[in-house]
TORNUTOR-639877 format. One record per residue (C-alpha): residue number from 0; residue in one letter; chain; z, x, y. Coordinates in nm, 2 decimals, decimal comma, padded with zeros to 4 digits, m for minus. Example, Ala and Ser with C-alpha at 12.3 -4.5 7.8 and 13.67 -1.06 7.14 Angstrom:
% residues 2
<atom><kolvex>0</kolvex><tinu>a</tinu><rolum>A</rolum><up>00,78</up><east>01,23</east><north>m00,45</north></atom>
<atom><kolvex>1</kolvex><tinu>s</tinu><rolum>A</rolum><up>00,71</up><east>01,37</east><north>m00,11</north></atom>
***
This chain:
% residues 139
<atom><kolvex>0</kolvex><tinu>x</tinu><rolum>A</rolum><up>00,00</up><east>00,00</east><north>00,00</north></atom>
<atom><kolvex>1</kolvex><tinu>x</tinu><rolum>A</rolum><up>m00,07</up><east>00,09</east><north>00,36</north></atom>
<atom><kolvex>2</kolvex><tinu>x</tinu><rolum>A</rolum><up>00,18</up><east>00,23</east><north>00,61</north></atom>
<atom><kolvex>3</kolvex><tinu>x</tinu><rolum>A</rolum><up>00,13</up><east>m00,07</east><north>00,78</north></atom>
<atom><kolvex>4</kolvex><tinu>x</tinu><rolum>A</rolum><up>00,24</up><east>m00,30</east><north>00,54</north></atom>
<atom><kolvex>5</kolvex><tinu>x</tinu><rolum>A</rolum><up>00,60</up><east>m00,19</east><north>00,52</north></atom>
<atom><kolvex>6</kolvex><tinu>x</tinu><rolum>A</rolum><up>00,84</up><east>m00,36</east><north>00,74</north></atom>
<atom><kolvex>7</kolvex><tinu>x</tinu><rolum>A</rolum><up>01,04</up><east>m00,20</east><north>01,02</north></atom>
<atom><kolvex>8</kolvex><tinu>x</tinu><rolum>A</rolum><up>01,39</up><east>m00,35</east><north>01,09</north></atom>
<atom><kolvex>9</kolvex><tinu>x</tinu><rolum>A</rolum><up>01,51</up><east>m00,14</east><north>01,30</north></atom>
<atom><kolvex>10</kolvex><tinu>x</tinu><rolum>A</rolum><up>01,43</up><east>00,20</east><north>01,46</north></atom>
<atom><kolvex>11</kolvex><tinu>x</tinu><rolum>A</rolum><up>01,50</up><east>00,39</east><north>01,15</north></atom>
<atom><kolvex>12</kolvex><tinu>x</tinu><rolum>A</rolum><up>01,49</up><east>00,17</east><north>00,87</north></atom>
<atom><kolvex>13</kolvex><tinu>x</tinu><rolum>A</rolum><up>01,13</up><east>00,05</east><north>00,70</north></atom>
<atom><kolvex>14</kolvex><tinu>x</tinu><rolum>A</rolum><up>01,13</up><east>m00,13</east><north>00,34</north></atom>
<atom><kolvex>15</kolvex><tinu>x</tinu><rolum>A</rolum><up>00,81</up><east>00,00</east><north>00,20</north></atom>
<atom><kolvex>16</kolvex><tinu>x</tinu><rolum>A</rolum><up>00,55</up><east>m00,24</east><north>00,10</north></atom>
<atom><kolvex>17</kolvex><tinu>x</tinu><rolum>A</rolum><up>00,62</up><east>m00,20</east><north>m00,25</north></atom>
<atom><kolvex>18</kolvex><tinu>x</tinu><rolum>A</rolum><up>00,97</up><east>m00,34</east><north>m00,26</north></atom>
<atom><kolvex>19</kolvex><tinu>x</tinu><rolum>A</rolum><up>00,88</up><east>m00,71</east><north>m00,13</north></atom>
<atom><kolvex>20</kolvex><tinu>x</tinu><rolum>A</rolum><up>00,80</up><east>m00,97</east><north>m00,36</north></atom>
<atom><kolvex>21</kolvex><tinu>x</tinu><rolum>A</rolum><up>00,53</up><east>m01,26</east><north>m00,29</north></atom>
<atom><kolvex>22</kolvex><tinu>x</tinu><rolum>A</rolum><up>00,51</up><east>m01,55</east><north>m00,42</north></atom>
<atom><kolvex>23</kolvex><tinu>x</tinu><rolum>A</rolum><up>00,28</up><east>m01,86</east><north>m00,30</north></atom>
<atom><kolvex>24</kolvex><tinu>x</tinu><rolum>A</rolum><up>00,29</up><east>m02,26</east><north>m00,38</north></atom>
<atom><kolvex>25</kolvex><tinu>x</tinu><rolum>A</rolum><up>00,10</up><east>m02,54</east><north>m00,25</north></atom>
<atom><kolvex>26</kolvex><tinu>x</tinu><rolum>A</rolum><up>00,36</up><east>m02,67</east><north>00,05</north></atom>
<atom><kolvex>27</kolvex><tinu>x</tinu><rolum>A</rolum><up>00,52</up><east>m03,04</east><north>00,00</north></atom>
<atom><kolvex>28</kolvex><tinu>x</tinu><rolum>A</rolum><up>00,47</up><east>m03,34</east><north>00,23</north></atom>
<atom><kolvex>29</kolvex><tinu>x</tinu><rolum>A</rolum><up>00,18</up><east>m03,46</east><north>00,42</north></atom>
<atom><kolvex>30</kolvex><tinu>x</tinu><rolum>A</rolum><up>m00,15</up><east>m03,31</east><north>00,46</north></atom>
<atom><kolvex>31</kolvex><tinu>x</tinu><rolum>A</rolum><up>m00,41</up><east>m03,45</east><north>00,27</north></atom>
<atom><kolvex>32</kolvex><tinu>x</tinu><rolum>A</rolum><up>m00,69</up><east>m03,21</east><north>00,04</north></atom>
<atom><kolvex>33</kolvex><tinu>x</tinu><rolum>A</rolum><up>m00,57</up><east>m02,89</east><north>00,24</north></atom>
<atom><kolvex>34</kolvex><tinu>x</tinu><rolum>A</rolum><up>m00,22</up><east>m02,93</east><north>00,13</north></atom>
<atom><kolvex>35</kolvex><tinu>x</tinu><rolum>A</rolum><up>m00,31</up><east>m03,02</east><north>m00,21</north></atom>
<atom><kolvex>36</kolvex><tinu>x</tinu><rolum>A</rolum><up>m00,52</up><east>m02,72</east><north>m00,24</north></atom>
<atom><kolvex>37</kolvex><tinu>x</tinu><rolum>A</rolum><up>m00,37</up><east>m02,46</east><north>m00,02</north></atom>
<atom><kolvex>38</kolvex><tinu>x</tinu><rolum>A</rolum><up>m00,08</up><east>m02,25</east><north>m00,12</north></atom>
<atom><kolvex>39</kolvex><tinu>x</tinu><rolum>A</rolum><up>00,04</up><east>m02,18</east><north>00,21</north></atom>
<atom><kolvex>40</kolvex><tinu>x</tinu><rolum>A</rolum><up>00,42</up><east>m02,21</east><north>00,15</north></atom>
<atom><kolvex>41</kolvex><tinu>x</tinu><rolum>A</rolum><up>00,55</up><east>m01,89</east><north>00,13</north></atom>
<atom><kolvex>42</kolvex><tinu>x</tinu><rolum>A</rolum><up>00,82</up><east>m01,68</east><north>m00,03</north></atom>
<atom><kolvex>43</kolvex><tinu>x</tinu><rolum>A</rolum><up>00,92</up><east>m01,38</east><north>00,03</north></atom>
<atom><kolvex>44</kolvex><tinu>x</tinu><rolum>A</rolum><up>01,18</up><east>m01,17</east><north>m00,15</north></atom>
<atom><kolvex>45</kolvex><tinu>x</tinu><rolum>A</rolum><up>01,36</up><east>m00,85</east><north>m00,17</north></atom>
<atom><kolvex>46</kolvex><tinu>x</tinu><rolum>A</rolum><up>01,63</up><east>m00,73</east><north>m00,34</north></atom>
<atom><kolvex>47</kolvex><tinu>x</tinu><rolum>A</rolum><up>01,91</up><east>m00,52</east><north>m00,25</north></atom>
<atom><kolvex>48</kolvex><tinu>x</tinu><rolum>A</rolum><up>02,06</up><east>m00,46</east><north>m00,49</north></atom>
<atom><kolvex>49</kolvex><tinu>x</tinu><rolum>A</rolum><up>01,78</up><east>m00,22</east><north>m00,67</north></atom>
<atom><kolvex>50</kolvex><tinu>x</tinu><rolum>A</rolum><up>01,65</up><east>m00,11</east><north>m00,32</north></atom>
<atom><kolvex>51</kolvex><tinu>x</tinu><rolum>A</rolum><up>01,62</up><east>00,29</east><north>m00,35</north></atom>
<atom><kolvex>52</kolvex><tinu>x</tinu><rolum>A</rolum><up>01,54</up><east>00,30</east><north>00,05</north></atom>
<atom><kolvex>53</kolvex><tinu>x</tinu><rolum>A</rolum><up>01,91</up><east>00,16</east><north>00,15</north></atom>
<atom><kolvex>54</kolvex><tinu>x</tinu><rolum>A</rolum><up>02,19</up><east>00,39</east><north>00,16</north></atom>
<atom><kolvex>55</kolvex><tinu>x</tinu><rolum>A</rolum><up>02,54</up><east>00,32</east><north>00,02</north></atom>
<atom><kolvex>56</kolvex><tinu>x</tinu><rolum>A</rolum><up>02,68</up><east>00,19</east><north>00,34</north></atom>
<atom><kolvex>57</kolvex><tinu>x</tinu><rolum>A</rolum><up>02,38</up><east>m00,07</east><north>00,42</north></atom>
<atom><kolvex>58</kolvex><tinu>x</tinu><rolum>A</rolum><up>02,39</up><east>m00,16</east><north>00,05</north></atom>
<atom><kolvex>59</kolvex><tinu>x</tinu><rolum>A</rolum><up>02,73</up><east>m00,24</east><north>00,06</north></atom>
<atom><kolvex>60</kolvex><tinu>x</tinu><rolum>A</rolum><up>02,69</up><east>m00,45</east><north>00,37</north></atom>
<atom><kolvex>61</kolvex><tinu>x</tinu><rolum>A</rolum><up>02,40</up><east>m00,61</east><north>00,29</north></atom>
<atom><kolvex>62</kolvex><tinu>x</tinu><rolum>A</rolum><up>02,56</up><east>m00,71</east><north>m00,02</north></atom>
<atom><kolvex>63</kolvex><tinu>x</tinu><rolum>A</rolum><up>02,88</up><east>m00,82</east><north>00,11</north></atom>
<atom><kolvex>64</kolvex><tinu>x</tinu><rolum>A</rolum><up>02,68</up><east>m01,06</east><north>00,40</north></atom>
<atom><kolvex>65</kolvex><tinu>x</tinu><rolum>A</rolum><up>02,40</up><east>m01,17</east><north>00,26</north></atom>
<atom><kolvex>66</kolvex><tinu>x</tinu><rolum>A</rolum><up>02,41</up><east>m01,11</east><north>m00,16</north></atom>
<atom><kolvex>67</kolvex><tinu>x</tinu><rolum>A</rolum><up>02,22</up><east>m00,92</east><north>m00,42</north></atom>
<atom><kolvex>68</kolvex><tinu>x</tinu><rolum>A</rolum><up>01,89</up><east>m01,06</east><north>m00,34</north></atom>
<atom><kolvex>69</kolvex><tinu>x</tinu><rolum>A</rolum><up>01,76</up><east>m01,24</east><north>00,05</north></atom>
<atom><kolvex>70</kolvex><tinu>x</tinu><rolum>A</rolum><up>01,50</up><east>m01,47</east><north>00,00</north></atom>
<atom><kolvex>71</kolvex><tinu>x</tinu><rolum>A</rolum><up>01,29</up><east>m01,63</east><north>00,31</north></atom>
<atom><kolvex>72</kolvex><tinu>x</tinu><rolum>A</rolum><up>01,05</up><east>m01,95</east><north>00,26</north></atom>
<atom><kolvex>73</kolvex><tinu>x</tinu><rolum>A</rolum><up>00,83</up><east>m02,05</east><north>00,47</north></atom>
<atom><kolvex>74</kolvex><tinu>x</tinu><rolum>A</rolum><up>00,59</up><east>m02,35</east><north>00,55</north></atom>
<atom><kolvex>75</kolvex><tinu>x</tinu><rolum>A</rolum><up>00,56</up><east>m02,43</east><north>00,89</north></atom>
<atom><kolvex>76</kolvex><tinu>x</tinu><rolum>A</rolum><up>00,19</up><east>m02,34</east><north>00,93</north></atom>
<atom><kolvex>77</kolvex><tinu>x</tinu><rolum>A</rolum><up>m00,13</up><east>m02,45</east><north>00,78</north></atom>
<atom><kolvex>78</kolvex><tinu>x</tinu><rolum>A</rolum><up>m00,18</up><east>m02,06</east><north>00,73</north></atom>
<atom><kolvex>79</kolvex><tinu>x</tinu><rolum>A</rolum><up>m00,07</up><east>m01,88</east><north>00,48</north></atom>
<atom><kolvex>80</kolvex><tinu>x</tinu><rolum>A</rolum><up>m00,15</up><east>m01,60</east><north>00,71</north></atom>
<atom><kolvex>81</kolvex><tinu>x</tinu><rolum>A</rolum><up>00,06</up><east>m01,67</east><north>00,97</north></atom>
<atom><kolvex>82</kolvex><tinu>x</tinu><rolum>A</rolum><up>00,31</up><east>m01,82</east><north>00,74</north></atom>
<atom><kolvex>83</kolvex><tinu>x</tinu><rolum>A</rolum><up>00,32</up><east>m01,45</east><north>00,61</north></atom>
<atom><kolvex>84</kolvex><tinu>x</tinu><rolum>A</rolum><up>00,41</up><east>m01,29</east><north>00,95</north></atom>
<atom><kolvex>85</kolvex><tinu>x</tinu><rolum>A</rolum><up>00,70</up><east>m01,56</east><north>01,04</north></atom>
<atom><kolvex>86</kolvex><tinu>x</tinu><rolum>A</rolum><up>00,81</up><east>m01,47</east><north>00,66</north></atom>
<atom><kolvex>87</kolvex><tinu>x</tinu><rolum>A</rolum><up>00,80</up><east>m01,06</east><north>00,75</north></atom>
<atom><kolvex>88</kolvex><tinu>x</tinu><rolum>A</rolum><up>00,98</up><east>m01,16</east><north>01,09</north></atom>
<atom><kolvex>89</kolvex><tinu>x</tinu><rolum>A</rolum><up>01,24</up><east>m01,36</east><north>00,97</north></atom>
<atom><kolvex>90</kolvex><tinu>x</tinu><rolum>A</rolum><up>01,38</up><east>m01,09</east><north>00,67</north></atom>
<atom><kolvex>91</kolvex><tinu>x</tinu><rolum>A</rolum><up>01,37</up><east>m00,87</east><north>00,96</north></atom>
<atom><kolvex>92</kolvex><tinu>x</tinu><rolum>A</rolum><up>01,55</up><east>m01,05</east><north>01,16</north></atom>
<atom><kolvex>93</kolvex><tinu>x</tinu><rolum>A</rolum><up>01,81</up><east>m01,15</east><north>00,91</north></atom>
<atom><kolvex>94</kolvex><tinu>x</tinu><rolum>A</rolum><up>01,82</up><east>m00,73</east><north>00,80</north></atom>
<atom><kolvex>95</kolvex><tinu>x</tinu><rolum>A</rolum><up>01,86</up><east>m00,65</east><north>01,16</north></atom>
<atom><kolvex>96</kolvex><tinu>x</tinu><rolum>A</rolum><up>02,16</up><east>m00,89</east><north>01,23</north></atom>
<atom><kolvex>97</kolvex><tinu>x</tinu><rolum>A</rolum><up>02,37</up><east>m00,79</east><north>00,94</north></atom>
<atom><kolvex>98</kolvex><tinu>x</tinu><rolum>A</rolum><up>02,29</up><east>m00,37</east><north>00,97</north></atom>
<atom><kolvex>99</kolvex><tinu>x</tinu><rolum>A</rolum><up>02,38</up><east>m00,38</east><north>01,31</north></atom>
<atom><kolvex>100</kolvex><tinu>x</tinu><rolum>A</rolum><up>02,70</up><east>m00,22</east><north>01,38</north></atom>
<atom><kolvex>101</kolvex><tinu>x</tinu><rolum>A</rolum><up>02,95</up><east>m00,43</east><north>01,61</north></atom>
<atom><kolvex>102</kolvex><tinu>x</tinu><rolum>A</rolum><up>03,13</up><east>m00,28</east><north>01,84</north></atom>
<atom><kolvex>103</kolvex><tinu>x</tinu><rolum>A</rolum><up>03,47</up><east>m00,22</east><north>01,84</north></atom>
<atom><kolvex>104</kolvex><tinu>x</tinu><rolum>A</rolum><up>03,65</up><east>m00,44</east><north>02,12</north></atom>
<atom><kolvex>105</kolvex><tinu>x</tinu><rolum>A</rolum><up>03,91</up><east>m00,23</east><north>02,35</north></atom>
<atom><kolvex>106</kolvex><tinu>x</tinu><rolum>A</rolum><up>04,16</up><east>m00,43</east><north>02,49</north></atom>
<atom><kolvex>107</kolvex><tinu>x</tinu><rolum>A</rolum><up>04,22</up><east>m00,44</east><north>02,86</north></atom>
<atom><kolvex>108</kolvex><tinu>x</tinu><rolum>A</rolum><up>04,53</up><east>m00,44</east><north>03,07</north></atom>
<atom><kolvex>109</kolvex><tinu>x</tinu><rolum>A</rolum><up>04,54</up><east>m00,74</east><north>03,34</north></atom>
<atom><kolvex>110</kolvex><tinu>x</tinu><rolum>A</rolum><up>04,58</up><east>m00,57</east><north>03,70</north></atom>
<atom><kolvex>111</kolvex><tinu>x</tinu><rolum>A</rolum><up>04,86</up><east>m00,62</east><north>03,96</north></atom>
<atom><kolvex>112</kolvex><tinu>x</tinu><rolum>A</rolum><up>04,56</up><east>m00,80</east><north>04,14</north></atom>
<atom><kolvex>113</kolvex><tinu>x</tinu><rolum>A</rolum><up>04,48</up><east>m01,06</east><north>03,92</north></atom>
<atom><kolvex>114</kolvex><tinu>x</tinu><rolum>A</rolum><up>04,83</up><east>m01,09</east><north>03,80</north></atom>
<atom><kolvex>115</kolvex><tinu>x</tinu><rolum>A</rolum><up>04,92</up><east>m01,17</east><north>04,12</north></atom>
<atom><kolvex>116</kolvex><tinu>x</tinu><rolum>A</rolum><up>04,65</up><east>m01,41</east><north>04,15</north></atom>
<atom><kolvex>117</kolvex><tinu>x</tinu><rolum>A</rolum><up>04,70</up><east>m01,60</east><north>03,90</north></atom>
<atom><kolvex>118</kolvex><tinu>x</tinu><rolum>A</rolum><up>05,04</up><east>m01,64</east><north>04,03</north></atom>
<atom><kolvex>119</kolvex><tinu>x</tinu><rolum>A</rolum><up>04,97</up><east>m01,74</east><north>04,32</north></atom>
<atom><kolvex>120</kolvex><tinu>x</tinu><rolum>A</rolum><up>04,68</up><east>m02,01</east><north>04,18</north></atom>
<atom><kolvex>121</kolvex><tinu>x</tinu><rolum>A</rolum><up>04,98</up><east>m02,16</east><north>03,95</north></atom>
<atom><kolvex>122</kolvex><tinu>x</tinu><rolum>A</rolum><up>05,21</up><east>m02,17</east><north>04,25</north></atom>
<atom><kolvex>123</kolvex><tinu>x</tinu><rolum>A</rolum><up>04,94</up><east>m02,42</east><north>04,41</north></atom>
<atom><kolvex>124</kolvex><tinu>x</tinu><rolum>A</rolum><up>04,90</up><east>m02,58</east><north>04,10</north></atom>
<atom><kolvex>125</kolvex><tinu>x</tinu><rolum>A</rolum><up>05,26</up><east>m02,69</east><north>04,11</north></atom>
<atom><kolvex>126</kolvex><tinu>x</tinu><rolum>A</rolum><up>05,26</up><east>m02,74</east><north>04,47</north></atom>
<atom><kolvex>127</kolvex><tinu>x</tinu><rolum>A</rolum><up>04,98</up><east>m03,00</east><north>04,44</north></atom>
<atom><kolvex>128</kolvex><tinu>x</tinu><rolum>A</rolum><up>05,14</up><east>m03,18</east><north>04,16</north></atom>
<atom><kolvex>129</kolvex><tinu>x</tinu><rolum>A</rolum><up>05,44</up><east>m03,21</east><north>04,33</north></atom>
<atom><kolvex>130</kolvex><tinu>x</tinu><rolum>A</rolum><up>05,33</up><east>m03,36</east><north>04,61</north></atom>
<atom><kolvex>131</kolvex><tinu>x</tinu><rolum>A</rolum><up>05,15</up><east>m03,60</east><north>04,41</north></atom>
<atom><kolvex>132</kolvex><tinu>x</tinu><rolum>A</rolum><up>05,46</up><east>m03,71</east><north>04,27</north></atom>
<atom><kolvex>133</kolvex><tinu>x</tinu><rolum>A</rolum><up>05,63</up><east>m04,03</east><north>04,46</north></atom>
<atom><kolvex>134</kolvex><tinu>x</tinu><rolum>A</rolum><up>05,93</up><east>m03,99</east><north>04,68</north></atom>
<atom><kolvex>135</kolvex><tinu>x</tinu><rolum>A</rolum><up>06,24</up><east>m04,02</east><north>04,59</north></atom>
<atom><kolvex>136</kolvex><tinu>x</tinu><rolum>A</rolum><up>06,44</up><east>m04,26</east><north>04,79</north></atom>
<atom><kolvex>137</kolvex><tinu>x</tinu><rolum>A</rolum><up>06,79</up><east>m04,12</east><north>04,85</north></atom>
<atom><kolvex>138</kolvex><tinu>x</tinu><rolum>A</rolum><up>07,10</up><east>m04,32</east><north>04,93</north></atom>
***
């Protein structure tokens, strides 16, 4: 297969050609002769599990978040063509969400600043409700 064929997910990661498996149907639902003759619904397929291109860390993630084997169908388009490259985009996509690294959140001190805002906004708070409140007729 063609260096083209292969599908980048990210900037340093490309399955080879070779390691996705096709598989075509005719699509359900309407569509008269075309759909009945077509196979246009597409499947694509690759699995993890046996891939020699991921290493030990992606493997175990992949694994972990999406199983052993990721499988995409698609049959939007009267295309098989085009229901090929929304396939190809789609495992990428999914790849690419799961492989990328989140980052690690630092937690943040409040400044005197908005401490001292927010004091004074609850201060108003209270203010306003109290005056809301009716008076209280003394004897």
């Amino acid at each position: 297969m063609a260096a083209e064929d292969d599908l980048r997910v990210g900037r340093h990661f490309v399955i080879p050609a070779g390691e996705l498996q096709w598989r075509f149907s005719a699509t359900g639902g309407p569509g008269g002769q075309h759909a009945n003759t077509a196979n246009t619904r597409v499947e694509l397929i690759f699995e993890v599990a046996g891939s020699p291109v991921l290493g030990p860390r992606q493997r175990a993630r992949l694994l972990a978040r999406l199983g052993p084997v990721v499988r995409v169908v698609v049959s939007e388009e009267r295309s098989q063509a085009r229901n090929r490259e929304i396939a190809l985009e789609r495992l990428a996509g999914r790849l690419a969400n799961v492989l990328r690294a989140e980052r690690r959140r630092v937690p943040t001190v409040p400044t005197a600043a908005s401490r001292e805002r927010r004091r004074r906004e609850k201060q108003a708070r209270a203010t306003r409700k109290h005056e809301r409140r009716p008076p209280v007729d003394e004897l």
